[in-house]
C-alpha positions in Angstrom: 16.3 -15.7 14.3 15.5 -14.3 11.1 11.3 -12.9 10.7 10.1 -14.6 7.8 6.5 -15.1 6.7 5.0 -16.7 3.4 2.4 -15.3 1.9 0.3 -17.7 0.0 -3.1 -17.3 -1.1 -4.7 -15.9 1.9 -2.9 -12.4 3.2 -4.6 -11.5 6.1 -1.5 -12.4 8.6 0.8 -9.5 6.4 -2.1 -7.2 6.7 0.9 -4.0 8.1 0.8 -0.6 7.7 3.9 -0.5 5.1 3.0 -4.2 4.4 0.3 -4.8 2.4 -3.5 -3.0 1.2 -6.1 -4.1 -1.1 -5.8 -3.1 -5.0 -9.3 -4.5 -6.8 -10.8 -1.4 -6.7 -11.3 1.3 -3.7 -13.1 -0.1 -0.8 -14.0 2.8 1.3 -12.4 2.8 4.5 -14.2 1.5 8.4 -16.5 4.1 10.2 -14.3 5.2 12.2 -14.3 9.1 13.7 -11.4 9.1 16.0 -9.6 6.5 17.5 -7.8 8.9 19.9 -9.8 12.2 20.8 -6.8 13.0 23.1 -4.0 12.5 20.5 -2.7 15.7 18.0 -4.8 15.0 14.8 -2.7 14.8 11.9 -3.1 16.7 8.5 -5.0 14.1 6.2 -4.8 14.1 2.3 -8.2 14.7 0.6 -8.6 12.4 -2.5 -11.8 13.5 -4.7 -13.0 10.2 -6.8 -14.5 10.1 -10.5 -17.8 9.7 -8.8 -17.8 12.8 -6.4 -16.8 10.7 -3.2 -13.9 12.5 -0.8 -11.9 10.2 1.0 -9.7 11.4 3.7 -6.8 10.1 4.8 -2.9 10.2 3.9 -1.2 9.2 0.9 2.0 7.0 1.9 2.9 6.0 -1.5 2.8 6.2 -5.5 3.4 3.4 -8.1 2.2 4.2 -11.8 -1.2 2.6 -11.3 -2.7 3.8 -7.7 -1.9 5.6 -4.6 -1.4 3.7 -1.5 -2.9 5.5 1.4 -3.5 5.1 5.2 -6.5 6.0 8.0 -5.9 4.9 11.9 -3.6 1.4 10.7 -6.3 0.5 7.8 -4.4 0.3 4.3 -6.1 1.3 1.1 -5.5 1.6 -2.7 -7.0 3.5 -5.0 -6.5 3.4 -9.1 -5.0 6.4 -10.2 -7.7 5.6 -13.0 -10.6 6.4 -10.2 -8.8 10.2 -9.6 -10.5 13.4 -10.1 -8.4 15.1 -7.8 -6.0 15.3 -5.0 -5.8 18.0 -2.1 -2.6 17.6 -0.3 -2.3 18.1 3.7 -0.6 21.6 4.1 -0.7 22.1 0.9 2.1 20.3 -0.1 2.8 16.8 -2.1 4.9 14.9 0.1 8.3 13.5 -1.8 9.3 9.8 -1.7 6.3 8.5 -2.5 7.5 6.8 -5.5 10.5 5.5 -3.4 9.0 2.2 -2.2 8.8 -1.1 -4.0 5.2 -2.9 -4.4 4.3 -6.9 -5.3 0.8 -6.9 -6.6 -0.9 -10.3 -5.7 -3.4 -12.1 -7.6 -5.8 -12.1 -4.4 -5.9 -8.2 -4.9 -3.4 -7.6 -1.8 -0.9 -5.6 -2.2 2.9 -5.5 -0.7 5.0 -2.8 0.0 8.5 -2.1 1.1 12.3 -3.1 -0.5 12.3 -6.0 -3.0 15.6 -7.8 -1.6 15.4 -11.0 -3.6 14.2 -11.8 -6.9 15.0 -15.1 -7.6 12.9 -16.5 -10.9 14.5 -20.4 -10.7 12.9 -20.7 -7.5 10.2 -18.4 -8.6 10.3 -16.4 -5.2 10.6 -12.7 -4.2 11.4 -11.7 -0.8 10.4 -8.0 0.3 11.6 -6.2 3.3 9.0 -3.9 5.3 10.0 -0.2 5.8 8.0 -0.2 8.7 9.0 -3.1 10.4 12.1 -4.9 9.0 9.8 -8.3 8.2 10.6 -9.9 5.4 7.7 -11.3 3.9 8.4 -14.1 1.0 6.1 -14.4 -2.0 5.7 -17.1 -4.4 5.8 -15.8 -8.2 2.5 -18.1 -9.3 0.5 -15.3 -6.7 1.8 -12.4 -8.2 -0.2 -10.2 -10.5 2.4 -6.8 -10.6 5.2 -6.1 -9.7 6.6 -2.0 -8.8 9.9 -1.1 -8.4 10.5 2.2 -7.2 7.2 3.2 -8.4 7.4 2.2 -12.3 6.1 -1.1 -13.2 8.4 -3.8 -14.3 
């Protein structure tokens, strides 16, 4: 049986870790300390914003207009316009970040993963997750961007 969910106006049933984030503008992540004292804490990226603010968490992708990061399952995008700085985890810029495709929807969600169908007549993309093999399919009349590979098309 073949996993496939439409995303129309209203996103919050794609809201996956390699599926889909918010692209208005940065909205800070939850509150949240630690969601597993007893778990190995991972190395988080350290993003410095044009007003001062540090967010922490880690950068899972790139596209030519934000960085796609993630904290404890939460999905967050921040315009590479809002950057002062970056200081990468181990100091070290991961590679592949520019490696995933991204459908930018009018709503402000965004999602990420393989573009496997791109069909204008019926005015339909279909992207695969990375995370989770789901394909999601998205009506063209919601889409505000699209990213392939990380450059805009």
């Amino acid at each position: 049986m073949s996993k496939i969910r439409t995303c129309l106006g209203v996103l919050g049933a794609c809201m996956l870790l390699s599926s889909t984030g918010f692209a208005a503008d940065f909205r800070p992540f939850s509150v949240v300390e630690d969601v597993c004292p007893t778990c190995a804490k991972r190395a988080e990226d350290v993003i410095t914003l044009d007003n001062g603010t540090k967010v922490k968490a880690r950068i899972v992708a790139e596209n030519d207009d934000y960085l796609i990061m993630t904290r404890y399952g939460e999905v967050r995008l921040i315009p590479k316009s809002r950057l002062m700085s970056v200081d990468w985890a181990n100091n070290a810029e991961r590679s592949g970040l520019t490696s995933q495709d991204q459908i930018v929807l009018s709503s402000g969600h965004v999602v990420t993963g393989s573009i496997i169908e791109e069909n204008s007549e019926r005015g339909v993309y279909q992207l695969q997750s990375s995370l989770n093999q789901q394909v999601y399919v998205i009506f063209a009349t919601q889409v505000e961007a699209v990213y392939k590979a990380g450059r805009k098309s």
